[in-house]
Backbone as numpy.savetxt, mean C-alpha at the origin, in Angstrom:
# Nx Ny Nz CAx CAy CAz Cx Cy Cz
11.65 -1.22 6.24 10.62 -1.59 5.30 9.26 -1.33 5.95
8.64 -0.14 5.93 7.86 0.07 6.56 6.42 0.12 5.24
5.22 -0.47 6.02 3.97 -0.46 5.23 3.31 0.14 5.07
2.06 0.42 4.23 1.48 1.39 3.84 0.98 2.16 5.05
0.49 1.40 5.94 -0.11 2.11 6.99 0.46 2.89 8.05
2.04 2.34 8.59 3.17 3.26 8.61 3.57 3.89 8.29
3.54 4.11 6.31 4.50 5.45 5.82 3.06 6.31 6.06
1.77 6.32 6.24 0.47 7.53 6.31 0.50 7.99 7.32
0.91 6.93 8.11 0.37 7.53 9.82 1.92 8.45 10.07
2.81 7.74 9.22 4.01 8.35 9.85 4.17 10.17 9.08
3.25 10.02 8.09 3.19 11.31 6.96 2.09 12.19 8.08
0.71 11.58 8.54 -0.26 12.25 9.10 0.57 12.97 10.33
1.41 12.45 11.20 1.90 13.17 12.24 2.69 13.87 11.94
3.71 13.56 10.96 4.69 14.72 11.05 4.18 16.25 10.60
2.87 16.26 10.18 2.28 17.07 9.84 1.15 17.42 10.86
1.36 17.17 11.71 0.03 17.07 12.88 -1.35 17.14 12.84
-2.01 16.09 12.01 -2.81 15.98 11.06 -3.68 14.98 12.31
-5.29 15.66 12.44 -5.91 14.62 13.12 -6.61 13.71 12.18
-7.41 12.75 12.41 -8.03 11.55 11.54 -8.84 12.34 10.78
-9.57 12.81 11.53 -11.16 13.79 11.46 -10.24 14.59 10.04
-9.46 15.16 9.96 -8.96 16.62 9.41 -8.33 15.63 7.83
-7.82 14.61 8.06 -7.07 13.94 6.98 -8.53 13.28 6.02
-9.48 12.46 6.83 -10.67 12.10 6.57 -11.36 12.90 5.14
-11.74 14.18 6.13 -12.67 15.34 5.61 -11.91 15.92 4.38
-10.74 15.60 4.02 -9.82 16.26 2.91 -9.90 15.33 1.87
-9.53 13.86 2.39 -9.85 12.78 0.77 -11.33 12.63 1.36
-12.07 12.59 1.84 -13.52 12.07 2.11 -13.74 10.61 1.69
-12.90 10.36 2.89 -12.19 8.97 3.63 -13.12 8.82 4.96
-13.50 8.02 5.62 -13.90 7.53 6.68 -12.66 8.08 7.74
-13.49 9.07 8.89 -11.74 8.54 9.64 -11.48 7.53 10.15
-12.33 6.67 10.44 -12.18 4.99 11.16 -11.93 4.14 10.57
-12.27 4.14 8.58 -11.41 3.49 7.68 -10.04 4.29 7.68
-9.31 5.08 7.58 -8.10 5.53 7.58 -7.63 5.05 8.84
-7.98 5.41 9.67 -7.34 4.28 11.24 -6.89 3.06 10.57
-8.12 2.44 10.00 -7.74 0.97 9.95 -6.67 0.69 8.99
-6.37 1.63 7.97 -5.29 1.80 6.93 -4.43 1.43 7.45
-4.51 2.44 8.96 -2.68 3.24 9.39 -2.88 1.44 10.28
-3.69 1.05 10.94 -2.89 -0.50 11.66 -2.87 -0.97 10.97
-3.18 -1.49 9.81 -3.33 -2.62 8.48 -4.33 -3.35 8.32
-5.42 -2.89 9.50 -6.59 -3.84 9.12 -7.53 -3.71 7.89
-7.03 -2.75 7.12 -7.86 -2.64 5.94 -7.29 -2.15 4.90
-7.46 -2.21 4.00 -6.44 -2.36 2.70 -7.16 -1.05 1.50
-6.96 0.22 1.35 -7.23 0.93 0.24 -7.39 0.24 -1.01
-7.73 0.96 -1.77 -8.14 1.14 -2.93 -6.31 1.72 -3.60
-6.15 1.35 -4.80 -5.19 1.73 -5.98 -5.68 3.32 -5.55
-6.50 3.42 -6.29 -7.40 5.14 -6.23 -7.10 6.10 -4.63
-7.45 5.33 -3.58 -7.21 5.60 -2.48 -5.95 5.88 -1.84
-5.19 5.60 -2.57 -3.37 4.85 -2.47 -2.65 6.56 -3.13
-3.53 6.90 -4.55 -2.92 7.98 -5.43 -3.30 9.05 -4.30
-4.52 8.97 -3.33 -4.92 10.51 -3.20 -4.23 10.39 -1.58
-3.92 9.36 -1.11 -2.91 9.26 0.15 -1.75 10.19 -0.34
-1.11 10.02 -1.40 0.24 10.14 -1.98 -0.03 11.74 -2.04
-0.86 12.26 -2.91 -1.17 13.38 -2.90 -0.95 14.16 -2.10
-2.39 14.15 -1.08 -2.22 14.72 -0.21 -1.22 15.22 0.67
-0.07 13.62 1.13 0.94 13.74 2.06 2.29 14.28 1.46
2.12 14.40 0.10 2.66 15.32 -1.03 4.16 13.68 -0.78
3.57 12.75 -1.22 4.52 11.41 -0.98 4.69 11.32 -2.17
5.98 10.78 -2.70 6.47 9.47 -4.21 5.42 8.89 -3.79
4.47 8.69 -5.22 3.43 7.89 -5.48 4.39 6.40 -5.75
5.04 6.16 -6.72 5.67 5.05 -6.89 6.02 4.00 -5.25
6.48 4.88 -4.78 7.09 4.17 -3.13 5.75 3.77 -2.41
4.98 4.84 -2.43 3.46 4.39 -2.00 3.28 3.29 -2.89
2.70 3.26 -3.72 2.13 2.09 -4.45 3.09 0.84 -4.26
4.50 0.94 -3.98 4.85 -0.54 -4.07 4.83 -0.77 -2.68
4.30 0.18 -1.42 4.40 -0.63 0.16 3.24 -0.95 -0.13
1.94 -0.53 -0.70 0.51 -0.93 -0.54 0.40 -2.25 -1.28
1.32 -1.92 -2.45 2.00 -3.64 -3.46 2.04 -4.81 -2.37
3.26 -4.70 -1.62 3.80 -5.59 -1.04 3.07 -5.82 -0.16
2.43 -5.29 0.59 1.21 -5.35 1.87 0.54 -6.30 1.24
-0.29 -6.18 0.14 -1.25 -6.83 -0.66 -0.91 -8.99 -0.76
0.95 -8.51 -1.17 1.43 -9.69 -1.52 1.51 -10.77 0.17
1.85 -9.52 0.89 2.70 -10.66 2.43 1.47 -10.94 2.79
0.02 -10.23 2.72 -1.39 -10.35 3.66 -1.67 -12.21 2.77
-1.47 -11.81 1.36 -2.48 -13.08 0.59 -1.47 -14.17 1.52
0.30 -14.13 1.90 0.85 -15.43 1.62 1.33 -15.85 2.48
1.15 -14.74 3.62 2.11 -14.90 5.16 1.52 -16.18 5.96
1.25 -16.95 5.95 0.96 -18.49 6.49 1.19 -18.93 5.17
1.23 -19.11 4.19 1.59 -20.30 3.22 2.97 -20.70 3.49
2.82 -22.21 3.47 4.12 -22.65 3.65 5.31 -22.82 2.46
4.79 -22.38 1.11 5.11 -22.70 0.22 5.61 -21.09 -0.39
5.03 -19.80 0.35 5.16 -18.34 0.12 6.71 -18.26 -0.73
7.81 -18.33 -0.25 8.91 -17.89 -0.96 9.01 -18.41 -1.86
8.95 -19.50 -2.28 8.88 -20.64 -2.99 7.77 -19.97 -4.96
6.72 -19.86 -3.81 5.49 -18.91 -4.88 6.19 -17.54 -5.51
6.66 -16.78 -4.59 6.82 -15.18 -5.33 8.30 -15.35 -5.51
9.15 -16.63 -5.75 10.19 -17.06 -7.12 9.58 -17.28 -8.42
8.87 -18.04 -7.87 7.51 -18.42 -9.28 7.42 -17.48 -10.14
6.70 -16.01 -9.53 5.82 -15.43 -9.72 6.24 -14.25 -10.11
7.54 -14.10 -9.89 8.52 -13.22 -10.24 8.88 -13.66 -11.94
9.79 -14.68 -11.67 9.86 -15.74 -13.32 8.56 -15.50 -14.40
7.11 -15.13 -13.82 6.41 -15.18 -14.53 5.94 -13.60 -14.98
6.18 -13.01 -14.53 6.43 -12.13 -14.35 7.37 -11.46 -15.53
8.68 -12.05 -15.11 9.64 -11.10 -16.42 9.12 -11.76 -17.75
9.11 -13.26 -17.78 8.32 -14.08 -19.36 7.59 -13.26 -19.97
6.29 -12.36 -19.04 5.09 -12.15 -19.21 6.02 -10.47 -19.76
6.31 -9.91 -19.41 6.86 -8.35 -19.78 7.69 -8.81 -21.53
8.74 -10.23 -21.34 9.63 -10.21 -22.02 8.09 -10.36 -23.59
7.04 -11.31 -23.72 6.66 -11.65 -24.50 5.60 -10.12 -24.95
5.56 -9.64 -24.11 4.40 -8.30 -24.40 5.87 -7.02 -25.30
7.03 -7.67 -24.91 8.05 -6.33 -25.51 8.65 -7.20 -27.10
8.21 -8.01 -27.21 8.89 -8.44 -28.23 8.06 -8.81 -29.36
């Protein structure tokens, strides 16, 4: 289960891609893209599509590690976390079931 900043960095090398070179192509910061690839900083949705692009990645798979990143950053010290995204899940299908019917 690897995170957003893992599946880029792991896309940027296998392609031997320097920061500078990945940067200058989305006209990305290369020191914000660093911070992508450790997790200290969190893209943009928008930022997420032109990652995918570029690294010629499933946008879907991208978008749900940058998803889940989003979810573990808000809840990873709550003591109540699993507890919440049972919740939130439940509210979740209600919320789909009442918009389809």
């Amino acid at each position: 289960m690897k995170s957003f900043g893992e599946i880029i960095r792991n896309a940027r090398e296998e392609k031997n891609y320097i920061l500078r070179h990945v940067g200058a192509e989305l006209d990305i910061d290369q020191a914000i893209i660093s911070k992508f690839e450790r997790g200290e900083r969190k893209p943009t949705k928008e930022q997420v599509f032109k990652f995918a692009n570029f690294f010629e990645l499933n946008k879907n798979d991208l978008l749900i590690a940058w998803l889940s990143d989003k979810v573990v950053y808000d809840l990873e010290n709550e003591p109540f976390a699993e507890q919440a995204l049972k919740v939130a899940e439940e509210k979740i299908q209600y919320l789909k079931s009442q918009n389809n019917g």
